[in-house]
N, C-alpha and C positions, 0 to 999 in steps of 0.2 A: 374749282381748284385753281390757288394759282401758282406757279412753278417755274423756275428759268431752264427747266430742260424739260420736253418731253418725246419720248421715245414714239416711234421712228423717222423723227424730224429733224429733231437736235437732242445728240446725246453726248456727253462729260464721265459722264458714271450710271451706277447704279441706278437714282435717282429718274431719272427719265424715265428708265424701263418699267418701275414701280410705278411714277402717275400713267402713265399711259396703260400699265395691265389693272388695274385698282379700277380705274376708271373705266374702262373696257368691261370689266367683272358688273362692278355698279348696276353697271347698263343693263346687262343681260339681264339683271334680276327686274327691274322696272325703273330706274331709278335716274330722274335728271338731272343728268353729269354732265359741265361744259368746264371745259381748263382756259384760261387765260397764260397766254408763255410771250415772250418776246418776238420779233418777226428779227433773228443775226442774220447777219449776210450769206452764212454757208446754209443754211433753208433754200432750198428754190421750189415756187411755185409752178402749179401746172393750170389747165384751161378747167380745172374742175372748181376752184378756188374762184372764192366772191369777195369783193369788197364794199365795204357796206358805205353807203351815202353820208356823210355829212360828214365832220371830224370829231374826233373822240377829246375832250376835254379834261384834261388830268390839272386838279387842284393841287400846286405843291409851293406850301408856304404860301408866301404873300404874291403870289400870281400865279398864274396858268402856262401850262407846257401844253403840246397837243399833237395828235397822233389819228393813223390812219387804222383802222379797223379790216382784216383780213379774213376771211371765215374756211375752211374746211373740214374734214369730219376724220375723227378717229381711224383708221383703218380697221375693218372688221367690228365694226360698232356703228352706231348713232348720233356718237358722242360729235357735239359742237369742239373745235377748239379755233379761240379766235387770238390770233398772232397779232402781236402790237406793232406797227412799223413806227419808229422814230430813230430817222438815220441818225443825228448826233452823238444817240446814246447805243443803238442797235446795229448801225449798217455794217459795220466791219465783222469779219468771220469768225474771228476767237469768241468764245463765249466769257470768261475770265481771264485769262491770260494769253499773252504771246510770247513771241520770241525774248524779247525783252522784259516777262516776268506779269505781273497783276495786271490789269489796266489801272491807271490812275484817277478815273473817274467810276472804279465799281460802287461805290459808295451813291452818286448820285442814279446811276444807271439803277440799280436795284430798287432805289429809293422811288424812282419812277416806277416800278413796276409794282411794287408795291398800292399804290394811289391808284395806278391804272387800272389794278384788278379791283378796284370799287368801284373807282368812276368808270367802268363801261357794264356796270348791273343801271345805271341810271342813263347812258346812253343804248340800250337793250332794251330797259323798261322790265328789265326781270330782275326778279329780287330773290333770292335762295333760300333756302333754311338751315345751310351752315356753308360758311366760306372757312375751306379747309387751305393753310397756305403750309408750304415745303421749305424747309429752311432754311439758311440764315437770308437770303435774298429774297423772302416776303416776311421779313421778320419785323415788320412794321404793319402788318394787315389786321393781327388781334388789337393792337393800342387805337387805330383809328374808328373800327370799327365800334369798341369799347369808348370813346373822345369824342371825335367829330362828327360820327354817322349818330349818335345815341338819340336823336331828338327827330331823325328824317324816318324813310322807309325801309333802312336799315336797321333802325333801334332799333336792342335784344337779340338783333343776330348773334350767336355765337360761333367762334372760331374753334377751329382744330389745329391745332400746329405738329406737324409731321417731323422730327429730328431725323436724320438721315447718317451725319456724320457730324459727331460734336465738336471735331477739331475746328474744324471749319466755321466763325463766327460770325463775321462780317464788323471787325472795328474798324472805326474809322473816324474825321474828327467831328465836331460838333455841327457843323450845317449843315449834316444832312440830316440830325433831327428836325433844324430847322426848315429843312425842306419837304420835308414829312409832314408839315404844316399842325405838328402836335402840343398839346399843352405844357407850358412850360414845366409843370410838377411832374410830368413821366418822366423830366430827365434827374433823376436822382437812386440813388443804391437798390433800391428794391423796384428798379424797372429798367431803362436802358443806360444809366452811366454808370461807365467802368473806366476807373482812375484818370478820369476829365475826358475820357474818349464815348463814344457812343458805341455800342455792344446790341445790333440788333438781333441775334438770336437771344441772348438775357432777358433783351427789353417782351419781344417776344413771348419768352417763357412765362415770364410773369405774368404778359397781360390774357393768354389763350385761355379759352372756358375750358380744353383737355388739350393734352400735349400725349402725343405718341412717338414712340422709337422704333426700331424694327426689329428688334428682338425680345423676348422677355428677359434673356441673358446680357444684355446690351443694358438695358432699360436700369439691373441690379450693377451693375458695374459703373455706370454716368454719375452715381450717386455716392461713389466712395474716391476720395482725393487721387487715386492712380490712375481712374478715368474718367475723370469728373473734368480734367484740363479747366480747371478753375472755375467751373458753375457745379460743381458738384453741392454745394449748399443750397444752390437756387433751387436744384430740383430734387433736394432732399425738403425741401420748405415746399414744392411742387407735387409730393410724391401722391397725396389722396389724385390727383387727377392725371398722372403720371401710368400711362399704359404700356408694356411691348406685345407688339402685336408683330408675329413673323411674315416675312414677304412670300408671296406666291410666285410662279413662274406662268410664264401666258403658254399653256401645249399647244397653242396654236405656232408658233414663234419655236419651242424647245422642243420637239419630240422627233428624234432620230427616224418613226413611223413617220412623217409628215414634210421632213425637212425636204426643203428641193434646195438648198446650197451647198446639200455634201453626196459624195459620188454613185452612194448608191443607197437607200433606207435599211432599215431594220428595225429588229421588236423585241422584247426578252422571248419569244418563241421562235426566233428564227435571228440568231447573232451575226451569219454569216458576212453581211453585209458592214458590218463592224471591219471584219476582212480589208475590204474592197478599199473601205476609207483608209485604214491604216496603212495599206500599199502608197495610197495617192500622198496621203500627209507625207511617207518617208521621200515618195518622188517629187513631193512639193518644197520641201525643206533641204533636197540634197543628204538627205541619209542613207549609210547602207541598208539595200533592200534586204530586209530579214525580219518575216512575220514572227520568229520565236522570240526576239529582242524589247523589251519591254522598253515605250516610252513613258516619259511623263512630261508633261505636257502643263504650261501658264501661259494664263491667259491675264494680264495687269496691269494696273498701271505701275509703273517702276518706282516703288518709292520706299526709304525707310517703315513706316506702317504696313506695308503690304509684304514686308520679310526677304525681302529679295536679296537683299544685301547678304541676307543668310545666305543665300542659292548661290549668289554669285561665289562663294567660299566653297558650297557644296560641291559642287558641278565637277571640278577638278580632282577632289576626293574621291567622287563616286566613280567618273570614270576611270582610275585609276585602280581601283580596289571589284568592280562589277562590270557588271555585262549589260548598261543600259543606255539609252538613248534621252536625248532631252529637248525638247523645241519651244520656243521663247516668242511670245506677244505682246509686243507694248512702248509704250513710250513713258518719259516721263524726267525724272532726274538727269541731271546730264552726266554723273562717274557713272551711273550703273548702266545708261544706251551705249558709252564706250565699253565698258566693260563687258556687260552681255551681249551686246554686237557682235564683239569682236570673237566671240567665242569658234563660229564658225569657221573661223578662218583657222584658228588654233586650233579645234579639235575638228575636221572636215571628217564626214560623215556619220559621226556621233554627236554633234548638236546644231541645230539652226532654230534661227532667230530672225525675227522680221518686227523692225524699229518703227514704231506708228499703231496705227488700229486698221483691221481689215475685217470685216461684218465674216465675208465668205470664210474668210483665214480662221475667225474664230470656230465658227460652225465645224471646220473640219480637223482644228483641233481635240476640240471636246469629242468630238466621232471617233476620230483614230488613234488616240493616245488610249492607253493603258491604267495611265493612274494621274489625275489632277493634284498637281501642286500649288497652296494655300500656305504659306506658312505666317500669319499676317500676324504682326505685335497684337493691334487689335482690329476686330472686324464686327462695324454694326451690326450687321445682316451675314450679306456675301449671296451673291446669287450663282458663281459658279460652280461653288460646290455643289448648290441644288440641278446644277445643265448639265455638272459630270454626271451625276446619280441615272440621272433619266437618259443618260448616254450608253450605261453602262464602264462609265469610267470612275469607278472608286477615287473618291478626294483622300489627299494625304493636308491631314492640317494643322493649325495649332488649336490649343483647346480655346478659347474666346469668341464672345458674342456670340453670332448667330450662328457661328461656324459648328460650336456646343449644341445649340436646339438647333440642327437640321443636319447631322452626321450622328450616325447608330455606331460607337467604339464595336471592330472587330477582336475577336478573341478567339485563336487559336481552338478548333474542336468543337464550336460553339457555333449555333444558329442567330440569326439575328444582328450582326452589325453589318455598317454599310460602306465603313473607311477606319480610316487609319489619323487616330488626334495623339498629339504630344504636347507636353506641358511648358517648357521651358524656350521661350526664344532666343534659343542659341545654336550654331554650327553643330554641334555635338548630336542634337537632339532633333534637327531634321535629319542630318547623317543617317544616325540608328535608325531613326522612323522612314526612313526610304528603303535600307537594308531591309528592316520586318517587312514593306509593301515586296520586295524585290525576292526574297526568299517564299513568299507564300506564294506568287507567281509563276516560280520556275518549282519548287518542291511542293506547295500544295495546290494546284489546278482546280481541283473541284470545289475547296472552298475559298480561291479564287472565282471562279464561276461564280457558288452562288454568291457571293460579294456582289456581283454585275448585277444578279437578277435579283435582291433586296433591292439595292437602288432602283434599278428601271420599276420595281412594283409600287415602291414609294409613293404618295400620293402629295407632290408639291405645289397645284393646283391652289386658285384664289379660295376655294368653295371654304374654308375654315376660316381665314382672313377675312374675308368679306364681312361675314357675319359679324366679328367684332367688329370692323370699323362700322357696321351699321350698329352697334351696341353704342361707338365710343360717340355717332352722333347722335342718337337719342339723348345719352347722358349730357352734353351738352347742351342740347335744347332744354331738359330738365334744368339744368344747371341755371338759366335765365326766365328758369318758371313761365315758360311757354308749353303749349302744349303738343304732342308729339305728332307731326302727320301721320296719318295712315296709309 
């Protein structure tokens, strides 16, 4: 695999946490897994970490880049991952962006990584039987591998390209095709150029032996012009190899039974402990202490897609009309950190918020809130709705992507759902739909309860996922008329 985040080393999003449980899962079953990722500055190594002898030789374009080779292992695995050190493109902490917005050179940084994660199967001396890359920042791994490798000890490899988030594409302008070191006919409509620019997830698209998304819901929506953000063609011309496969959660990492980052454990057979957290979250947040006041609780990054803007409109309404509580995680846009910041201060002991990411902060959100707020335009996957579930904290969300396949619709009277989905992203319509989570709370308990203990029984685990991506790379190896390992 190769990937510019992976979790619990360097993480941006979703994305990390998926190669790094994917590949963790792989393992367990027998299966040799190593990731190639970038060596960013905010990484820090310990005495367990090797660096491998010579220098690592990256072919881009008409000369050579070169880089130093880092080795450590998966946490709770076997798994190799070996981190790229090249300060010009790597040293600094931001992984994408900083204060001042993109980096300027993501285009060739990626572009390196890309090349990297080939050229060190020939400085390794191992050769795979599918290099699966994550996307749009190895979105040049299936064209070379399909180009430049077809004739060495990579012919016939084929690739998997992982979509993750289709917004995000990676344009940029012309030399860093050429520094991809690709044939000149890949740059043309039905591969990497888009209206004189280079489009590496397109180019990507088109050249991967399977492409997967992470949801099956996801997968049907990329493919019609409202979510398609203008590849909706490509991968409706893509669709025979075109997969969604839903994301798993690592229990090792998510299970409220196991967590040592919130204050006290718990099980669907024994919730008290839920208790314990939700005292400390209100004393963590500055809320008033009052276990009968239901929170709801986000955990985000702050951005128009992720619905927030909704919430920030919400927040005032609800607490003006209910009896509930709110706590806020994340960074991101700069009106909505002002805006939701400052909520604390405006409304002091009914909501707190904390500007940035804190790994613990999370943990004891999803433990002691009440009900998780999602209200996301659209969402590939979503992994927190699947963390509230196995927390016992029913997701409030919108109906889209994955948030659809991994949320059971509640209904009044009725056995079997697991949260609260609404159709519309609009004020109105999160409003109402926190009123229905807010009313079955205080007037229906018991099938608020079992709400909690549907989710906790839930089974969000790799063990289903696994299995297809060991389906989607067979089909690939078929796909190049090779024959399947055993």
């Amino acid at each position: 695999m190769t990937s510019s985040e992976v979790a619990p080393f360097v993480k941006v999003g979703g994305l990390a946490d998926v190669v790094g449980a994917l590949a963790k899962a792989l393992n367990s079953v027998g299966h040799d897994v190593r990731i190639v990722c970038p060596l960013y500055g905010c990484i820090r190594r310990d005495a367990s970490w090797k660096v491998h002898d010579g220098v690592l030789v990256v072919r881009t374009g008409d000369h050579h880049r070169y880089g130093k080779v880092w080795e450590t292992t998966l946490p709770g695995s076997t798994v190799p991952i070996y981190f790229i050190e090249h300060d010009q493109y790597f040293h600094r902490y931001e992984v994408y962006t900083g204060p001042w917005g993109s980096h300027q050179d993501n285009g060739e940084r990626f572009t390196y990584l890309s090349r990297a994660g080939i050229d060190i199967c020939y400085f390794l001396s191992w050769f795979p039987d599918v290099v699966h890359a994550h996307d749009w920042p190895t979105g040049f791994v299936p064209a070379i591998l399909n180009t430049t490798e077809s004739q060495g000890p990579l012919g016939g490899t084929p690739s998997v390209l992982t979509i993750h988030n289709l917004e995000h594409q990676g344009v940029f302008h012309e030399n860093v095709f050429r520094m991809a070191g690709l044939p000149e006919w890949c740059f043309r409509a039905d591969g990497y150029e888009s209206m004189d620019f280079v489009n590496m997830l397109k180019g990507g698209i088109f050249h991967a032996s399977k492409v997967t998304t992470v949801s099956p819901t996801y997968a049907r929506e990329i493919q019609e012009s409202v979510g398609g953000c203008g590849l909706h063609d490509v991968l409706r011309f893509k669709s025979a190899d075109l997969v969604g496969i839903l994301n798993g959660i690592d229990p090792d990492v998510w299970s409220p039974a196991r967590d040592d980052l919130i204050p006290e454990k718990y099980s669907a057979k024994d919730l008290s402990g839920k208790r314990v957290c939700k005292a400390e979250l209100q004393r963590t947040f500055n809320l008033e202490f009052d276990e009968t006041i239901p929170i709801f609780g986000t955990i985000s990054r702050l951005a128009h897609q992720k619905g927030l803007d909704l919430l920030k409109e919400v927040i005032p309404w609800a607490l003006e009309t209910m009896r509930v509580q709110f706590v806020i995680l994340g960074a991101g846009e700069e009106d909505l950190q002002w805006a939701l910041g400052g909520m604390p201060a405006k409304y002091p002991g009914r909501v707190g918020a904390f500007i940035g990411f804190n790994n613990h902060l999370a943990h004891l959100i999803e433990a002691g809130s009440d009900f998780f707020l999602m209200p996301s335009r659209f969402e590939p996957c979503g992994l927190n709705q699947m963390y509230s579930q196995a927390y016992g904290t029913p997701p409030i969300a919108r109906a889209t992507g994955g948030l659809i396949d991994s949320i059971r619709q509640y209904s009044e009277g009725h056995d079997g759902g697991t949260g609260f989905l609404f159709g519309d992203a609009t004020v109105h319509s999160l409003y109402y739909t926190i009123g229905w989570a807010c009313a079955t709370y205080y007037d229906r308990p018991k099938e608020y309860r079992n709400l909690q203990l549907r989710g906790m029984e839930t089974d969000f685990s790799w063990n289903t996922a696994l299995k297809k991506y060991e389906d989607v790379y067979k089909w690939a190896i078929q796909s190049k008329g090779r024959p399947v390992p055993i």
